[in-house]
ROKEKOL-813173 format. One record per residue (C-alpha): residue number from 0; residue in one letter; x, y, z. Coordinates in pm, 1 decimal, padded with zeros to 6 digits. Layout:
ROKEKOL-813173
<seq:NUM	type:a	X:X	Y:Y	Z:Z>;
...
END
This chain:
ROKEKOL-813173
<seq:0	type:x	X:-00553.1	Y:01000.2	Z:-00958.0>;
<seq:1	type:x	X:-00175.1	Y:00876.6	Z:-01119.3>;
<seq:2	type:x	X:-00299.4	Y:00617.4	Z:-01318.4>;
<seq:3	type:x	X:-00660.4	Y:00458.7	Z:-01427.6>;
<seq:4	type:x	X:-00751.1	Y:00179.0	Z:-01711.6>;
<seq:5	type:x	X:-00946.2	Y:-00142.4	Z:-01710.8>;
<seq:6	type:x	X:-00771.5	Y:-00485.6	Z:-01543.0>;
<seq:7	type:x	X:-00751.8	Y:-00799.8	Z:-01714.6>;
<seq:8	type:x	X:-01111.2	Y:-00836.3	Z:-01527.3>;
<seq:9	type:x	X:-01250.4	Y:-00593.0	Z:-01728.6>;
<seq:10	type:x	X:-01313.9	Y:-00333.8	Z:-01463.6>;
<seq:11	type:x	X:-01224.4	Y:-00035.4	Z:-01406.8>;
<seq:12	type:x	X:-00921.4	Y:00051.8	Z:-01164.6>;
<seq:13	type:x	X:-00770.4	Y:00381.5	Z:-01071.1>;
<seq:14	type:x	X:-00442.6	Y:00455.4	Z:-00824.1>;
<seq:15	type:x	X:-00332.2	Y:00719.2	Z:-00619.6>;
<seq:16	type:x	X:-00026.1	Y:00786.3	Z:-00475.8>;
<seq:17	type:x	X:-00136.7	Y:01001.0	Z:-00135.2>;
<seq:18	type:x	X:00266.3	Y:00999.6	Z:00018.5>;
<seq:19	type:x	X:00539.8	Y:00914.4	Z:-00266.5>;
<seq:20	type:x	X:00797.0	Y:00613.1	Z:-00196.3>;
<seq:21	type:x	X:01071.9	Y:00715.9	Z:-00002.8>;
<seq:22	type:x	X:01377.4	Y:00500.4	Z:00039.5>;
<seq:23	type:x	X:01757.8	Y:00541.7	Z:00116.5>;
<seq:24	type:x	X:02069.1	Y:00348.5	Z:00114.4>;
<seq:25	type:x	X:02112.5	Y:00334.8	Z:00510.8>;
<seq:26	type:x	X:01794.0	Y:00117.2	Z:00514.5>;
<seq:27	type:x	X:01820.1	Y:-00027.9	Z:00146.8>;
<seq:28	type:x	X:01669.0	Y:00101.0	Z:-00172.0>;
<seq:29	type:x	X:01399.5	Y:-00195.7	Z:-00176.6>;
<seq:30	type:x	X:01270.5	Y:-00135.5	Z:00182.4>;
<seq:31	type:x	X:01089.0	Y:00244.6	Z:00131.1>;
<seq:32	type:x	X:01052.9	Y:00450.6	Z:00493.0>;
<seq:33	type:x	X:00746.4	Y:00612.9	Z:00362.8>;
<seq:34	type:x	X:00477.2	Y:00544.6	Z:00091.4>;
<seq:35	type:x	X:00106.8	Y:00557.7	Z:00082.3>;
<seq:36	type:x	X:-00045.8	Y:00406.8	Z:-00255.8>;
<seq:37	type:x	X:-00442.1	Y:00331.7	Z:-00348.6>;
<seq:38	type:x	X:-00605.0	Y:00096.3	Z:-00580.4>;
<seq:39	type:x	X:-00938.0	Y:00099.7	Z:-00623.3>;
<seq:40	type:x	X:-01172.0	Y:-00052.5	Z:-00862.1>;
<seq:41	type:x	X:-01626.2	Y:-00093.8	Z:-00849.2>;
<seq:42	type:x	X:-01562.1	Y:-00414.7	Z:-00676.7>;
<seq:43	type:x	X:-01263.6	Y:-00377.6	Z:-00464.3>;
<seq:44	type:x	X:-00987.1	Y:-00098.2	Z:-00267.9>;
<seq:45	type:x	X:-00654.5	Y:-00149.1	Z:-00155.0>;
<seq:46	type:x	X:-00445.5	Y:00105.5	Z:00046.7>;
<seq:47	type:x	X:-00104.2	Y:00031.3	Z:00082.7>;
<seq:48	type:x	X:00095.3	Y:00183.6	Z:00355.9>;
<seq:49	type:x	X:00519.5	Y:00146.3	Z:00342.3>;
<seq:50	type:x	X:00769.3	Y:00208.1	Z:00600.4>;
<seq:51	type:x	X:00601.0	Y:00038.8	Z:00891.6>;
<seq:52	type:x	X:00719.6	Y:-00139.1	Z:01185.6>;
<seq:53	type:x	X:00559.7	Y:-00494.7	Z:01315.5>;
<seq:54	type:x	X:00231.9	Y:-00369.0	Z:01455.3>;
<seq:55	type:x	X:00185.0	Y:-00167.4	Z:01135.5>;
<seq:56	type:x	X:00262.6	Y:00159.1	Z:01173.5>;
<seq:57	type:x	X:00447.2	Y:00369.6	Z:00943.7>;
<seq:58	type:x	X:00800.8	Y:00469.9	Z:01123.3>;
<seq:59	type:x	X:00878.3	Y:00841.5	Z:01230.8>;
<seq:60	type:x	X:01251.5	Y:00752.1	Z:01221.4>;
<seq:61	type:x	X:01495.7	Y:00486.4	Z:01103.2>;
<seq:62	type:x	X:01458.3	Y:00188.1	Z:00902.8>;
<seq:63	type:x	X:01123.8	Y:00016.5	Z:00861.6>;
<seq:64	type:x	X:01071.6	Y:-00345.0	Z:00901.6>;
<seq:65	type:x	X:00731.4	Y:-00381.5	Z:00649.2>;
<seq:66	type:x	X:00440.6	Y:-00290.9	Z:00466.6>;
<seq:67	type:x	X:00099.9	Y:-00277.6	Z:00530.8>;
<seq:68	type:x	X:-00214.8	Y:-00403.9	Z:00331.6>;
<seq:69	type:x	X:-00550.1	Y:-00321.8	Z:00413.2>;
<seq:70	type:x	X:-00847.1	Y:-00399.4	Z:00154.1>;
<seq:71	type:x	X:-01249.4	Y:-00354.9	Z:00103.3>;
<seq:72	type:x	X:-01444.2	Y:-00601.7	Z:-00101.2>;
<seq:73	type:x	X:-01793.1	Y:-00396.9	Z:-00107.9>;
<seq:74	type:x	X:-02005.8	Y:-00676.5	Z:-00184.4>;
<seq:75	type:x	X:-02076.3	Y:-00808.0	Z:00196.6>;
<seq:76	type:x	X:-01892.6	Y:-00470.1	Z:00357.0>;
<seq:77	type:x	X:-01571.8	Y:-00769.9	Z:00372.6>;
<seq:78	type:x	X:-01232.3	Y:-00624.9	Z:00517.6>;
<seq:79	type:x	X:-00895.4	Y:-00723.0	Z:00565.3>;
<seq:80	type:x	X:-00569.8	Y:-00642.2	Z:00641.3>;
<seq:81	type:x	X:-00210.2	Y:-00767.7	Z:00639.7>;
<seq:82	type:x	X:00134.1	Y:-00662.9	Z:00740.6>;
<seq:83	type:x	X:00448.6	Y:-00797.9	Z:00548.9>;
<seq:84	type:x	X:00778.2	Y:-00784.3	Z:00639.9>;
<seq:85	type:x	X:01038.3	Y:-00656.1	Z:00403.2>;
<seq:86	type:x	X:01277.1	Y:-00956.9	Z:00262.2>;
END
């Protein structure tokens, strides 16, 4: 756990980093190769995967084209997921 508190919700969050940011100036500082962060509170989890390509998967080599999103609200068992491309 990196960091933990209470949102402007009033519940409790922690976050994890599980793979630290990577980035280089071939690819641009602002579009990481690698990166794995959680966020997590009672209600809610968010895992955020960086370096990824269009399908979603984190790239082995060269410059990534996105990020992925994938969340859990645990009221209903309701999940989601998105991929965003890098600006």
């Amino acid at each position: 756990m990196e960091s933990w508190g209470v949102n402007r919700y009033g519940n409790a969050f922690t976050t994890r980093v599980s793979q630290p940011w990577e980035s280089n100036s071939t690819c641009g500082g602002w579009k990481p190769i690698k990166g794995k962060y959680t966020y997590e509170t009672s209600d809610f989890s968010a895992n955020i995967t960086f370096g990824t390509d269009a399908s979603g998967n984190q790239v082995s080599s060269g410059c990534a084209s996105s990020f992925k999103i994938d969340w859990s609200i645990f009221s209903g068992n309701k999940t989601g997921s998105a991929i965003i491309n890098y600006w």
